[in-house]
GUMARLO-587898 format. One record per residue (C-alpha): residue in three letters; x, y, z. Coordinates in steps of 0.25 Angstrom, whole numbers, plus 5000, padded with zeros to 4 digits. Example, Ala and Ser with C-alpha at 12.3 -4.5 7.8 and 13.67 -1.06 7.14 Angstrom:
ALA504949825031SER505549965029
//
This chain:
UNK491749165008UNK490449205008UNK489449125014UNK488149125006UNK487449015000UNK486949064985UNK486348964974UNK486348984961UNK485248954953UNK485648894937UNK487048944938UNK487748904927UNK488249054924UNK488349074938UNK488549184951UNK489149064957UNK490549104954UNK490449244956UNK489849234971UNK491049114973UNK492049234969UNK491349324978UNK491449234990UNK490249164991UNK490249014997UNK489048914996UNK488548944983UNK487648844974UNK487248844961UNK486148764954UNK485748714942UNK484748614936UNK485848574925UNK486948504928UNK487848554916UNK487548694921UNK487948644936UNK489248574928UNK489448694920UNK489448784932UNK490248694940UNK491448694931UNK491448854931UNK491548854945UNK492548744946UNK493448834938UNK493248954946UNK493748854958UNK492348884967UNK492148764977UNK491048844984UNK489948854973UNK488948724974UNK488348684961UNK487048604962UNK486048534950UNK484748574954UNK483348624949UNK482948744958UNK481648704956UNK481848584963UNK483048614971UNK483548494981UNK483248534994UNK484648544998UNK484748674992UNK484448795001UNK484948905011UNK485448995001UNK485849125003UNK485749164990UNK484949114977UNK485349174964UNK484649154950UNK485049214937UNK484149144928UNK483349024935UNK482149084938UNK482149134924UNK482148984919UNK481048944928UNK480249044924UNK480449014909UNK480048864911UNK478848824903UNK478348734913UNK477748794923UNK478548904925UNK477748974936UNK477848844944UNK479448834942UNK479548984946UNK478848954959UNK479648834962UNK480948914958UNK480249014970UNK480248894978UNK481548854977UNK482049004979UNK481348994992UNK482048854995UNK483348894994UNK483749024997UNK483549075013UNK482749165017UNK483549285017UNK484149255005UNK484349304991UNK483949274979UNK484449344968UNK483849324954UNK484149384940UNK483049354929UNK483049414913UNK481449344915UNK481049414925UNK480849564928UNK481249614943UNK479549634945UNK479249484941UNK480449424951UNK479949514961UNK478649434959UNK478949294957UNK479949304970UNK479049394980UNK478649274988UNK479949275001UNK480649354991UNK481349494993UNK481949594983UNK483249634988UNK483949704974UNK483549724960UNK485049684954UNK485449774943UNK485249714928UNK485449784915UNK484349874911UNK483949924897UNK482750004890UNK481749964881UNK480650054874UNK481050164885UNK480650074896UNK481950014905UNK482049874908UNK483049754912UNK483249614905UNK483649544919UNK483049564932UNK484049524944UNK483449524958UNK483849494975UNK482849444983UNK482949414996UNK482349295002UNK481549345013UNK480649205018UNK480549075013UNK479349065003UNK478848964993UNK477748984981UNK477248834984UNK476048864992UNK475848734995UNK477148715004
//
């Protein structure tokens, strides 16, 4: 087995199993709704994984309990937060926050977005950030011009950091 503690952000259509079937041990995935955290829990029952972790939680206001991890994979979170119409800047800096909280300095944070474009994550996660790969995503053309519909990004977590000022 390999030993590498990745969470999962809203996993209810998840990389959970996938990295189980590769070997990986101490995995966690969250979710602020429990019939998505019951949902998930019956698809990895049936595959017979004992070593995924499920967990309701809000990573905006994750328990403390909840940090050291190697790796921190979101597939659509970020794009929720950012969507929120109340005070969406605010939750994106909390979300920042929590990022920072949880994962170890050193480790990655791999993102995929069909909000945001490579320039603007590159942006909103600068601060004790690091690019490490632009994941390949479908690519089309529009008006002569190319473009792509999802942006899927590794960073690597370089220092600890927090966009609260005040702390």
């Amino acid at each position: 087995m390999l030993q590498c503690l990745i969470l999962e952000l809203e996993m209810v259509f998840s990389w959970l199993n996938l990295l189980a079937k590769l070997g990986f041990s101490d995995i966690t995935g969250i979710d602020y709704s429990p019939p998505a955290i019951q949902l998930s829990g019956s698809v990895i029952e049936q595959e017979g994984f004992s070593d995924i972790k499920l967990k309701v939680e809000d990573f905006l206001n994750l328990s403390p309990e909840l940090s050291g991890f190697h790796v921190c994979i979101d597939k659509g979170t970020f794009d929720a937060i950012s969507l929120n119409p109340d005070n969406a800047v605010e939750k994106r800096k909390q979300y920042v926050n929590s990022l920072s909280r949880v994962l170890k300095v050193k480790g990655f944070f791999l993102i995929t977005s069909c909000n945001w474009t490579k320039e603007e994550l590159l942006n909103e996660f600068s601060e004790g950030l690091e690019l490490v790969e632009e994941l390949p995503t479908p690519k089309f053309s529009f008006g002569g011009r190319p473009g792509s519909s999802v942006a899927a990004l590794v960073f690597q977590k370089m220092r600890d950091f927090s966009l609260d000022k005040s702390g």
